[in-house]
C-alpha positions in Angstrom: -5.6 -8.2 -27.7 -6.7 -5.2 -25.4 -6.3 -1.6 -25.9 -3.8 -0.6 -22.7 -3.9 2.8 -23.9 -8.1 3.3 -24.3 -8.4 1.8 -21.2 -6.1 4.0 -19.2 -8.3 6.6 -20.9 -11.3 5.1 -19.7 -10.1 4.7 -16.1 -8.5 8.3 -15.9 -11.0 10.1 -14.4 -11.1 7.0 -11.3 -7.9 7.9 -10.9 -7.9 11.6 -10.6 -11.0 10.7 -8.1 -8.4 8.6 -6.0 -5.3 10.9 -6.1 -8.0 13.9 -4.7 -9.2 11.7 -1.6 -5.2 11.0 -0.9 -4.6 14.8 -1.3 -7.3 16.0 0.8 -6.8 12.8 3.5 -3.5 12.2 4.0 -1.6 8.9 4.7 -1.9 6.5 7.5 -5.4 6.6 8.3 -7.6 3.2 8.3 -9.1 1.7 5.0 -13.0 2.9 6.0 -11.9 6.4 5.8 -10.8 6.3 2.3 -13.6 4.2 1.4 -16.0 6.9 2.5 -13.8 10.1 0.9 -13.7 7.9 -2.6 -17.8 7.5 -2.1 -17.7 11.4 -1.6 -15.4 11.7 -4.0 -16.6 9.9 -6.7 -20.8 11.1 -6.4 -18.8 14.7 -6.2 -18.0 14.0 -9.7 -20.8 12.4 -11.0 -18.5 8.8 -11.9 -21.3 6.3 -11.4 -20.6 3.2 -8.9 -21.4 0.6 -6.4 -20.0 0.4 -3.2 -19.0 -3.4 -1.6 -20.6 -4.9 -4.3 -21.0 -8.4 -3.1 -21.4 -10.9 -5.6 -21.5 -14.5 -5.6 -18.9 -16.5 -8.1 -19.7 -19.2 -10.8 -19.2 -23.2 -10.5 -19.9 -25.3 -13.7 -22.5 -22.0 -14.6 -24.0 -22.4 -11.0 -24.0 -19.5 -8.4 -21.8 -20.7 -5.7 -23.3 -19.6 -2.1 -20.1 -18.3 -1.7 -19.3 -14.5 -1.4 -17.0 -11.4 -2.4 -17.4 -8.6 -1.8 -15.8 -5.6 -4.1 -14.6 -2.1 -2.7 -15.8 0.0 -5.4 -17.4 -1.1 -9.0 -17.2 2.0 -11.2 -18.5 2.4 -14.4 -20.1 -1.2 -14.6 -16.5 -2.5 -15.1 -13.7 -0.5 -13.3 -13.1 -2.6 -10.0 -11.2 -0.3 -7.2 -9.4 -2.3 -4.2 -8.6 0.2 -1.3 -6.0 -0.9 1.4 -3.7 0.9 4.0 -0.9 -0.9 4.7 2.8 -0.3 5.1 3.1 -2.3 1.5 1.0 -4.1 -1.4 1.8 -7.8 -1.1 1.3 -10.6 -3.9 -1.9 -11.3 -1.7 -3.5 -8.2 -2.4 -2.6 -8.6 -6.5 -4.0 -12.2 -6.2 -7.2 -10.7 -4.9 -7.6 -8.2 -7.4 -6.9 -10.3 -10.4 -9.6 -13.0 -9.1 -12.2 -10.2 -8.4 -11.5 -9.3 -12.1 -11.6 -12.6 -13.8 -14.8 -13.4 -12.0 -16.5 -10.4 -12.6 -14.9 -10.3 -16.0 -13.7 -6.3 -15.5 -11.8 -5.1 -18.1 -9.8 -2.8 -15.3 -8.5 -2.9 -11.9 -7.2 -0.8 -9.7 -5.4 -1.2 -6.8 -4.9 1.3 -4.1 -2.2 1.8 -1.0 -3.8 5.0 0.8 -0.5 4.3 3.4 2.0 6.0 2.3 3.1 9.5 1.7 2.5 9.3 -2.2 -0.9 7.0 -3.0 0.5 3.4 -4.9 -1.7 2.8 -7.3 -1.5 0.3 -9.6 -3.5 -0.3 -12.8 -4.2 -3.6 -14.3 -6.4 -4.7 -17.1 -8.2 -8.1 -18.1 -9.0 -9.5 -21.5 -11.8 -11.6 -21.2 -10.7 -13.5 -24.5 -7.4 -14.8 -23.6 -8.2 -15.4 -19.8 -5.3 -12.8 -19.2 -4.2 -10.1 -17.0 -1.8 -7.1 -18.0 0.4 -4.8 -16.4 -0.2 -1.0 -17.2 3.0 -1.3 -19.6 0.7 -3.6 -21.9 2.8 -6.7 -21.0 0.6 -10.1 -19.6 1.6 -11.4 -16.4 -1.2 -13.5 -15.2 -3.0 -16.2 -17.4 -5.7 -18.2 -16.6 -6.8 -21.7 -18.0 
């Protein structure tokens, strides 16, 4: 079982970093423009992290020609998803969740730089079980 709690620790100062780009940005502008005030952001604060990290999934052990491509990798583990839109969909969870299980990343965030008030949704994987869970500590994705 995972440690909600550490890990919302661990990803705490990510978040700050995200709140201050929405703060100093505003709402409504297009994804890129976030993208570039978290790079900012982020080095500002010395947080360590690769930007579209594209990487290349598994198949029976085998790299798969196949490619992602990640917003933000902070912290070797933290995966941050940026989008703009009016509303987070099931879509843009989906994505997350398989960026996680295939870079095995103990945390994700999610990020809706639209509105008035940043969403941001935190979500954490446990390698072990195959399973994703909510911030409240609660699974609700599990993979065979």
């Amino acid at each position: 079982m995972i440690d909600v709690e550490a890990l919302k620790a661990y990803a705490y100062d990510t978040i700050g970093a995200i709140h201050e780009v929405h703060k100093e940005l505003g709402p409504g502008l297009n994804e890129k423009v976030y993208q570039e005030g978290l790079q900012l952001e982020l080095s500002e604060r010395n947080i360590p992290f690769q930007k579209e990290l594209t990487f290349h999934p598994l198949y029976h052990g085998k790299e798969m020609e196949s490619t992602y491509r990640l917003d933000f990798l902070v912290n070797d583990d933290i995966i941050v998803e940026l989008k703009s839109v009016e509303s987070l969909s099931n879509e843009h969870k989906a994505q997350l969740f398989n960026y996680m299980r295939l870079m095995k990343a103990s945390v994700g965030i999610l990020v809706n730089f639209y509105p008035r008030f940043a969403e941001i949704e935190r979500y954490f994987f446990d390698s072990e079980s195959n399973e994703v869970y909510a911030s409240d500590g609660f699974p609700i994705r599990k993979y065979s």
